[in-house]
C-alpha positions as CSV (number, residue, x, y, z in Angstrom):
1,X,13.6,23.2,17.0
2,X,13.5,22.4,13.5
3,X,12.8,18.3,12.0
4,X,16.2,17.3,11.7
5,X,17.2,18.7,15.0
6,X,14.6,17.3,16.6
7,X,15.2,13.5,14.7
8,X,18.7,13.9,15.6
9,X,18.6,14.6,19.3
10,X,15.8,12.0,19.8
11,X,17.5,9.3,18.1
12,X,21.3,9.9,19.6
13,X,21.6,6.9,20.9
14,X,20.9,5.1,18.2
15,X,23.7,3.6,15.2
16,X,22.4,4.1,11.9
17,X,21.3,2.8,9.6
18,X,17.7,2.8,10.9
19,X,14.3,3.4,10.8
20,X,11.8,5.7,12.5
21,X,8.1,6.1,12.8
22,X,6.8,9.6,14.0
23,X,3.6,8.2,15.9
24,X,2.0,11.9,16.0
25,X,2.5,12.1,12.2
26,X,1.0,9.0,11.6
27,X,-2.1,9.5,14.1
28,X,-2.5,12.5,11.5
29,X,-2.4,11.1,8.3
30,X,-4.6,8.2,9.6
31,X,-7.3,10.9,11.2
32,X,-7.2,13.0,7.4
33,X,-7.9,9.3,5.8
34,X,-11.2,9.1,8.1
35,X,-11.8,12.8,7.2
36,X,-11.8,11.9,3.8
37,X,-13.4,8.7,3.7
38,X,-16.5,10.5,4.7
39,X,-17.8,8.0,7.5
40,X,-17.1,5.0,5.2
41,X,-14.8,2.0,7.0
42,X,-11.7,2.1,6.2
43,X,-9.6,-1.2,5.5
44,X,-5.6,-1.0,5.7
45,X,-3.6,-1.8,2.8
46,X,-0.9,-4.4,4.9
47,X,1.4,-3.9,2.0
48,X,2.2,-0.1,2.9
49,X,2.9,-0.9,6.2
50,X,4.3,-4.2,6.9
51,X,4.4,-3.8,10.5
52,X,2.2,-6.3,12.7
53,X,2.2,-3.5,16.0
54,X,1.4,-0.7,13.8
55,X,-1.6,-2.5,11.9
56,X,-2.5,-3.4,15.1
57,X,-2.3,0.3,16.5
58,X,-4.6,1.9,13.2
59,X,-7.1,-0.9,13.3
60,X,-7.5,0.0,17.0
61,X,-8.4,3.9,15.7
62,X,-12.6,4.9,15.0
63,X,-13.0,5.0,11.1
64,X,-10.7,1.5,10.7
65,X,-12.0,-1.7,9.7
66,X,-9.9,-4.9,8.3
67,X,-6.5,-5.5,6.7
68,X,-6.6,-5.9,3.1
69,X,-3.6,-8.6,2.4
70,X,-0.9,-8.9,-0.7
71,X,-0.2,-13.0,-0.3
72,X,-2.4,-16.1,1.0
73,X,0.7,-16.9,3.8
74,X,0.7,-13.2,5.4
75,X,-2.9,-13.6,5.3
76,X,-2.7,-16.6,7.3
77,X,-0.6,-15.4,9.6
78,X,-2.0,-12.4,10.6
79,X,-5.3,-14.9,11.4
80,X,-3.2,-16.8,13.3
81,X,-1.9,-13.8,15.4
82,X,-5.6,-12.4,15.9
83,X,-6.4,-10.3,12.6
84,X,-9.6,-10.5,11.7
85,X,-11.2,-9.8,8.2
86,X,-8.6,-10.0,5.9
87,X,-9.0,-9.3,2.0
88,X,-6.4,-10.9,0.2
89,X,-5.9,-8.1,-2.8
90,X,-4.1,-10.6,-5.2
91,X,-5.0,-14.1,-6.8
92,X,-2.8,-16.8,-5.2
93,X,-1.3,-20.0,-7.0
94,X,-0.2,-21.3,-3.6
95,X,-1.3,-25.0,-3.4
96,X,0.2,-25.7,0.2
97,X,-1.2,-22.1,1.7
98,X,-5.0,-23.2,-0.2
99,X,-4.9,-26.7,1.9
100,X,-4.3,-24.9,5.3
101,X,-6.7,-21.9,4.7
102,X,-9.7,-24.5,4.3
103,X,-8.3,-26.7,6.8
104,X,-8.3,-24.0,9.1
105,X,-11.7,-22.9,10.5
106,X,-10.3,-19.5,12.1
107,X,-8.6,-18.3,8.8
108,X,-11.5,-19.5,6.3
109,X,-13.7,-17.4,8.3
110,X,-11.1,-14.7,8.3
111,X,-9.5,-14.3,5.1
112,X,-11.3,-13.6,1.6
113,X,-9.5,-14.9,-1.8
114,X,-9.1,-12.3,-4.5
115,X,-10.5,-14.1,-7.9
116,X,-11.0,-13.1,-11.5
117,X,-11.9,-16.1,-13.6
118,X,-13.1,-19.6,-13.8
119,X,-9.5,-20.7,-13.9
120,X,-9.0,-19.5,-10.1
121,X,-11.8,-21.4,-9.0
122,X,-10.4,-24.6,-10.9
123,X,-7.1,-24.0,-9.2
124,X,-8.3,-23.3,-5.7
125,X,-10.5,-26.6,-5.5
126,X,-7.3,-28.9,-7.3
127,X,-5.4,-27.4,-4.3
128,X,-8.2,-28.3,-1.7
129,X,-9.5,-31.3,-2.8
130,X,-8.9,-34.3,-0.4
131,X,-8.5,-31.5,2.5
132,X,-10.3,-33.2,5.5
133,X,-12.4,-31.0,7.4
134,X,-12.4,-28.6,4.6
135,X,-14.1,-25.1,5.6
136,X,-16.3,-23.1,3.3
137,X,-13.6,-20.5,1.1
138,X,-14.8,-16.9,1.1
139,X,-14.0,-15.1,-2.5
140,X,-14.2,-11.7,-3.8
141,X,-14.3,-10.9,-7.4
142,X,-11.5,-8.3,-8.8
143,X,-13.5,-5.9,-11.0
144,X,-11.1,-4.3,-14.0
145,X,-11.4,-0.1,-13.8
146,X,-9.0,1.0,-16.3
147,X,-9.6,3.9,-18.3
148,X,-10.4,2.8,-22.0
149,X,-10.3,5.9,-24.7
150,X,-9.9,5.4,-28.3
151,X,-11.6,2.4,-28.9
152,X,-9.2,1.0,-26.1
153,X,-6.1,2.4,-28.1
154,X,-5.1,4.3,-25.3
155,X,-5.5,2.6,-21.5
156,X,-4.7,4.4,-17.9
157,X,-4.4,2.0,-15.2
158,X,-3.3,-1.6,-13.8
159,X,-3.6,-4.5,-15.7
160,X,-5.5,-7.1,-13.4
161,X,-8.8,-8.3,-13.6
162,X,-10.1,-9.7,-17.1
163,X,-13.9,-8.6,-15.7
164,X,-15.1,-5.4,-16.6
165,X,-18.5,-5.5,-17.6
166,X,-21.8,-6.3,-15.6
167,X,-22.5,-9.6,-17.2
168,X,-18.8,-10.7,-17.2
169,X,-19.0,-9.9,-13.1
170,X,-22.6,-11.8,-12.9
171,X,-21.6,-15.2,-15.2
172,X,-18.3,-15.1,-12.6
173,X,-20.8,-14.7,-9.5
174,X,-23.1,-17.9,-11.4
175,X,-20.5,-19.8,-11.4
176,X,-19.1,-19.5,-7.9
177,X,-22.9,-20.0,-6.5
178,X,-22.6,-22.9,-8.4
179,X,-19.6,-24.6,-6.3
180,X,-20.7,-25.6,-2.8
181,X,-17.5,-24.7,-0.9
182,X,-17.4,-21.1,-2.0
183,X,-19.2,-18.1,-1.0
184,X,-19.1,-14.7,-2.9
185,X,-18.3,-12.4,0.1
186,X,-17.7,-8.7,-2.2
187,X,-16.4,-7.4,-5.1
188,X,-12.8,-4.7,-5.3
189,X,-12.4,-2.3,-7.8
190,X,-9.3,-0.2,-7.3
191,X,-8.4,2.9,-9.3
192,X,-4.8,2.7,-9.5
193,X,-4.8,5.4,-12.3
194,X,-6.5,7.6,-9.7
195,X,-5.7,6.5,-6.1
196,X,-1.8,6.0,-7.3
197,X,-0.8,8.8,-9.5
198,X,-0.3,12.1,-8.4
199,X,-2.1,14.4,-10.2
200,X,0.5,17.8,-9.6
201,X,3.8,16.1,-10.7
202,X,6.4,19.2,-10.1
203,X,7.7,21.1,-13.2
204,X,5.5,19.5,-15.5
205,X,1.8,21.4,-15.9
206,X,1.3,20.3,-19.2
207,X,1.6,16.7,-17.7
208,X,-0.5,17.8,-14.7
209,X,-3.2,18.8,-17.3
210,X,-3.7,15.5,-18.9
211,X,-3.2,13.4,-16.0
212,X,-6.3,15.6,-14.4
213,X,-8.5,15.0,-17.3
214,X,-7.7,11.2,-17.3
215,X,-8.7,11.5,-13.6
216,X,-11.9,13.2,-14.3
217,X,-13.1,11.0,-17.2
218,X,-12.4,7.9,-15.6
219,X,-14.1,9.0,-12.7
220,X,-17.2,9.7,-13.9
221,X,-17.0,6.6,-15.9
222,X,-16.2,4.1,-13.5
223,X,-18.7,5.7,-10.7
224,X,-21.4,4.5,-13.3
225,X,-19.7,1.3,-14.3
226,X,-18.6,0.4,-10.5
227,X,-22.5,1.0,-9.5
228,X,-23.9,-0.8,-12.1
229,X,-21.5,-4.0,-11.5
230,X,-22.4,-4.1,-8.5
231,X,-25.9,-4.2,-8.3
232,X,-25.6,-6.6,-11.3
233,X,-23.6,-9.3,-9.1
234,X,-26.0,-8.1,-6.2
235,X,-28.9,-10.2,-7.6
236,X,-26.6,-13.2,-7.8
237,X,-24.7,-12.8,-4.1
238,X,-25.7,-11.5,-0.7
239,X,-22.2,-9.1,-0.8
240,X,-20.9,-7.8,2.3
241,X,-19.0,-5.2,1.2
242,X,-17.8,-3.4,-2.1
243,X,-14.1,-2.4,-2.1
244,X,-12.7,0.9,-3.8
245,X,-10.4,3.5,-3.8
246,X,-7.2,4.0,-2.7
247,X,-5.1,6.8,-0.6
248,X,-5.4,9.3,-3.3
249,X,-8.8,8.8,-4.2
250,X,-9.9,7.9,-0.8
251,X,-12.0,11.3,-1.0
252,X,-13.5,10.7,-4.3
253,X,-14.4,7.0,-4.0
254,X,-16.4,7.4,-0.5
255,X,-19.3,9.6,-2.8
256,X,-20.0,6.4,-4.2
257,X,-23.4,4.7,-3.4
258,X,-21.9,1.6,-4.7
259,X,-19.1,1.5,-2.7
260,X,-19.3,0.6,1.1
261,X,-15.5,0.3,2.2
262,X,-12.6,2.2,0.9
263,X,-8.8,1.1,1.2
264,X,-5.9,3.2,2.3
265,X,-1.9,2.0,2.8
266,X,0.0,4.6,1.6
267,X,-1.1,7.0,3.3
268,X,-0.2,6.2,6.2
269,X,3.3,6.8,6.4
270,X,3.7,9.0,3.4
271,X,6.4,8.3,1.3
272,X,7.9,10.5,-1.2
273,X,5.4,10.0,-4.6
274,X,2.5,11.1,-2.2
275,X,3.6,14.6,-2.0
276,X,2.3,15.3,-5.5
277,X,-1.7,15.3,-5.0
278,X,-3.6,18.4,-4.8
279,X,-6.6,16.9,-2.6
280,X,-4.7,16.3,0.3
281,X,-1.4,16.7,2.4
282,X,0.1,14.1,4.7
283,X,3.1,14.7,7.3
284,X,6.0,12.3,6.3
285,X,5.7,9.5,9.3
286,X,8.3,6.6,8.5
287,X,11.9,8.4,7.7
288,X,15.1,6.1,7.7
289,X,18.8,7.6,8.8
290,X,22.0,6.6,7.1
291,X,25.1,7.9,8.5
292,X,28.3,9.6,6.5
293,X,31.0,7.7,6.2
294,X,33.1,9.6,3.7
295,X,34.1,13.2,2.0
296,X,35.0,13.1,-1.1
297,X,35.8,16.5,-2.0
298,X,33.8,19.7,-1.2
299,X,29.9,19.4,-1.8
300,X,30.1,15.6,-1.0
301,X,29.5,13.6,0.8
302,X,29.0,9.5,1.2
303,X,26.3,7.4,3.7
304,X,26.5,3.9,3.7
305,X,23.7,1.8,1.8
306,X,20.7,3.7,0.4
307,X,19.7,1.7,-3.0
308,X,16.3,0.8,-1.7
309,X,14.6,1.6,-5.2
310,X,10.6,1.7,-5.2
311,X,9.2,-1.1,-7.3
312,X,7.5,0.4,-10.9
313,X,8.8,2.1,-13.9
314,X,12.2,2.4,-13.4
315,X,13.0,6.3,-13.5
316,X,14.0,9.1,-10.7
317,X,10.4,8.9,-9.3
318,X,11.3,5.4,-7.6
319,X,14.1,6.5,-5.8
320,X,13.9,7.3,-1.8
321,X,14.6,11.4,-1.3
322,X,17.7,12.5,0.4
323,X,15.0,14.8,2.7
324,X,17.1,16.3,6.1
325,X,19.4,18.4,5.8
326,X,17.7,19.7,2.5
327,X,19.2,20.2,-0.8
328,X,21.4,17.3,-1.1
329,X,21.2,15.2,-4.2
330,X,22.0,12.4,-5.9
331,X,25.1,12.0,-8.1
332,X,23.6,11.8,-11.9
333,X,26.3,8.4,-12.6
334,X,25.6,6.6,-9.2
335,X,22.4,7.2,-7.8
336,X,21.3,5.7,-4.8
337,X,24.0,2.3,-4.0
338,X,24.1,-0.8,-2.6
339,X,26.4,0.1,-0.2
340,X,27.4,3.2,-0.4
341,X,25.8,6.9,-2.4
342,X,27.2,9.7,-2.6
343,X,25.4,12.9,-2.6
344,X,25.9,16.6,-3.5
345,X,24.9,20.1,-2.6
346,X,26.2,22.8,-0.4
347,X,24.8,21.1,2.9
348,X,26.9,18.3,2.2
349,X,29.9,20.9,3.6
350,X,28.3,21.2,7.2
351,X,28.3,17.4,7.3
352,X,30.7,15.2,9.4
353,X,31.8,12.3,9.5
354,X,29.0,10.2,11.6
355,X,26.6,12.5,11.0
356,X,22.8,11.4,9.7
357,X,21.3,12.4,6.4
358,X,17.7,11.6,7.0
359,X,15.5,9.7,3.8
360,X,12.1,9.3,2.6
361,X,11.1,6.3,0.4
362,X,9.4,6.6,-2.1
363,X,6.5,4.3,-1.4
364,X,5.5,3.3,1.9
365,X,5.8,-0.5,3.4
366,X,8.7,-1.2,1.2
367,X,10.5,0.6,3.3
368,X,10.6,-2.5,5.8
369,X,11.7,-4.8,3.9
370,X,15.1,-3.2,4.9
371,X,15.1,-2.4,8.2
372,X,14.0,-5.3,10.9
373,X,12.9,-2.6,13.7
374,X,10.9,0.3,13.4
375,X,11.7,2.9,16.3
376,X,8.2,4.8,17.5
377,X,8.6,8.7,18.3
378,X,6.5,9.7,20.4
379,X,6.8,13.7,20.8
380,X,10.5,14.2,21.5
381,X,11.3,11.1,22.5
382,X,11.3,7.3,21.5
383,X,8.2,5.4,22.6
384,X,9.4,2.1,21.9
385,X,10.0,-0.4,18.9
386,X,7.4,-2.4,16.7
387,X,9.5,-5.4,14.6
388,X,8.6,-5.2,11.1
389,X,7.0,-8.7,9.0
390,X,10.9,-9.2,8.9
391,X,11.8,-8.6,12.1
392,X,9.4,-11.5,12.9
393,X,11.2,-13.6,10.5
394,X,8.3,-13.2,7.7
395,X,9.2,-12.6,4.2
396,X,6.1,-12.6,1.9
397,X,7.2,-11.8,-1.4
C-alpha cells in the first residue's frame, strides 16, 4: 500500500483540514538524531514542535535531555506542567514574565535566560527588583558564530549575539559574577548557516558549491573559536553545559570537545527545507490534509486554506509542498491562499470532490500554529491525539 493510500484509509473518519503525526517516522528521525549526536545529550528545540505530549514523548527517549525554549511565558509554563531544564534560546523584554520566574522557586531552578550584553542584565534586574522572595536567575551567554570573510564584507549566518570573541564572552561572564542574583549556567553557539541551510539545494550545483565551502570554512573556524570561548569563560564560570549545533549540523557539532550538548527541532518532524542535506535523510513525520472543494477546469483542482507560509526570506522555499498525490503544483499568480489554492498537474484529474491532497510545511513546529490537534499514527491506524501549545489555549508569539 503506497503513503497516500495508507494516510487516506487511516484517517477516513476524519474531516479535513487536519493534522497528522506518523509516530513510527518520528521514532526514526529522533533515533538518526542520537545516531548522529554521537553519545552527546540532546536538547529539543520546543519551537519545531510545539506539542506538549510529543516533547513529552522524545524527552522520554535514551539520547534526550531538556527543552530548549523560544519565549520566557512557554518556558514557564512548561515548568509549571513538569518540564525540567529549559534553555530559553532568545533574550526576553518581558517585565511581568521576569517577576514570576524569580518569584517562582520551581521555574528559577528550571529555566535558563538567554543573554548577550550588559543591557540584558540591567533590564532583567529593573524587572525583578522589589520581587519578594526573589530566587537566584540562571543565564547563559549567546556566543555570535557567523562566518566573517572579506574583512567582514561578506557574512553567512544569523544576526544575534554582539559576543564573538573570547574576551568579549569573559568581560560578559565578569560581569554577571559580579551580580549576586545571577549565575552563569552555559554558553549557546548555534550555526544557523550550517545546522539551517541545506547544503544540496535541487537544480542549482553551482549554488551547492559555494554553500559547501561556506560550510567547511566556517566549520573549521568556529570549532577553534567555539573551543577557545569556552574555555575562556570556563575560568570565570563553573558551566554546565555548552550548547551547539542544530539538526543539520547535529553530526558535525558532536566532534567538538568544546561542546557538551547539541540541539535538534527540526528534525523531528521533517518538513520540506530539510530534504536538501546530503549528511542525512529523515521520513516526513507531521503531514496536514486539505480537502478539494472545487474543479476548475482540467488539471485543477482547489483545497480549502493552505497559505501557511514558512517564516524567512520570502521566496518559493517557504511555501508548504503539495506532497500526496505527487506532481501537483502551485498556480504561478496564487500560490498557496488564505482560503482557498488552487493547484495543477495531471493528478489533479483523478481528484474528486472531497478528496485529500496531502502537505508538507516547510519548517516544522509552525505547522501547529494552524491546527489545534495533532492526530498520532501509530502503524495503520490512529493511536490517539496530542493538542498542540494552541490546542491548550497557548499562543507564544
Amino acid at each position: 500500500m503506497d503513503d497516500r493510500s495508507r494516510l487516506d484509509r487511516v484517517t477516513a473518519e476524519l474531516s479535513p483540514p487536519f493534522a497528522v503525526v506518523d509516530l513510527a517516522a518520528l521514532r526514526a528521525n529522533a533515533a538518526d538524531l542520537v545516531r548522529r549526536a554521537r553519545g552527546k545529550p540532546i536538547r529539543i528545540a520546543s519551537k519545531s514542535i510545539r506539542c506538549r505530549a510529543l516533547l513529552e514523548r522524545i524527552l522520554a527517549m535514551d539520547g534526550f535531555r531538556g527543552v530548549m525554549g523560544y519565549t520566557l511565558p512557554e518556558a514557564l509554563w512548561l515548568a509549571a506542567t513538569g518540564v525540567r531544564d529549559i534553555l530559553v534560546a532568545y533574550p526576553t523584554a518581558d517585565a511581568q514574565a521576569l517577576a514570576r520566574l524569580a518569584a517562582d522557586e520551581t521555574a528559577a531552578t528550571s529555566v535558563t535566560l538567554m543573554v548577550d550584553s550588559t543591557a540584558h542584565l540591567k533590564l532583567i534586574e529593573k524587572a525583578v527588583t522589589g520581587v519578594r522572595g526573589r530566587h537566584e536567575i540562571r543565564l547563559c551567554i549567546d556566543i555570535d558564530t557567523a562566518f566573517l570573510a572579506l574583512g567582514g564584507r561578506l557574512r553567512a549566518g544569523a544576526r544575534r549575539s554582539p559576543v564573538r570573541r573570547p574576551e568579549q564572552a569573559v568581560a560578559l561572564a565578569v560581569e554577571i559574577a559580579k551580580r549576586p542574583w545571577f549565575r552563569l549556567a552555559g554558553l549557546m553557539a548555534y550555526e544557523a548557516q550550517i545546522a539551517g541551510v541545506g547544503d544540496a539545494p535541487p537544480g542549482d550545483p553551482a549554488r551547492a558549491r559555494i554553500i559547501r565551502l561556506m560550510q567547511s570554512a566556517s566549520a573549521r573556524e568556529l570549532m577553534v573559536r567555539r573551543g577557545r570561548v569556552a574555555h575562556a569563560v570556563r575560568q570565570i564560570a563553573d558551566l554546565e553545559f555548552v550548547n551547539g549545533g542544530g539538526t543539520g549540523s547535529v553530526h558535525a557539532t558532536a566532534n567538538e570537545r568544546a561542546v557538551t550538548e547539541v540541539t535538534a527541532g527540526s528534525g523531528f518532524f521533517h518538513p520540506r527545507l530539510f530534504d536538501f542535506y546530503r549528511g542525512f535523510r529523515g521520513r516526513p513525520a507531521a503531514l496536514y490534509a486539505l480537502p478539494v472543494v472545487r474543479r476548475p477546469g482540467p488539471g485543477q483542482v482547489t483545497v480549502l486554506g493552505g497559505g501557511y507560509h514558512a517564516s524567512g526570506p520570502p521566496g518559493a522555499t517557504r511555501l508548504p509542498q503539495p506532497y500526496l498525490p505527487p506532481g501537483l503544483r502551485y498556480d504561478r499568480d496564487e500560490g498557496a491562499g488564505e482560503v482557498q489554492t488552487p493547484l495543477l498537474g495531471l493528478p489533479a484529474d483523478e481528484l474528486r470532490l472531497g478528496d485529500r491532497v496531502w502537505f508538507r510545511h516547510a519548517k516544522a513546529g509552525e505547522l501547529c500554529e494552524h491546527f489545534d490537534t495533532l492526530h498520532l499514527i501509530e502503524d495503520d491506524a490512529l493511536a490517539g491525539t496530542a493538542p498542540t501549545y494552541r490546542g491548550e489555549g497557548q499562543t507564544f508569539l
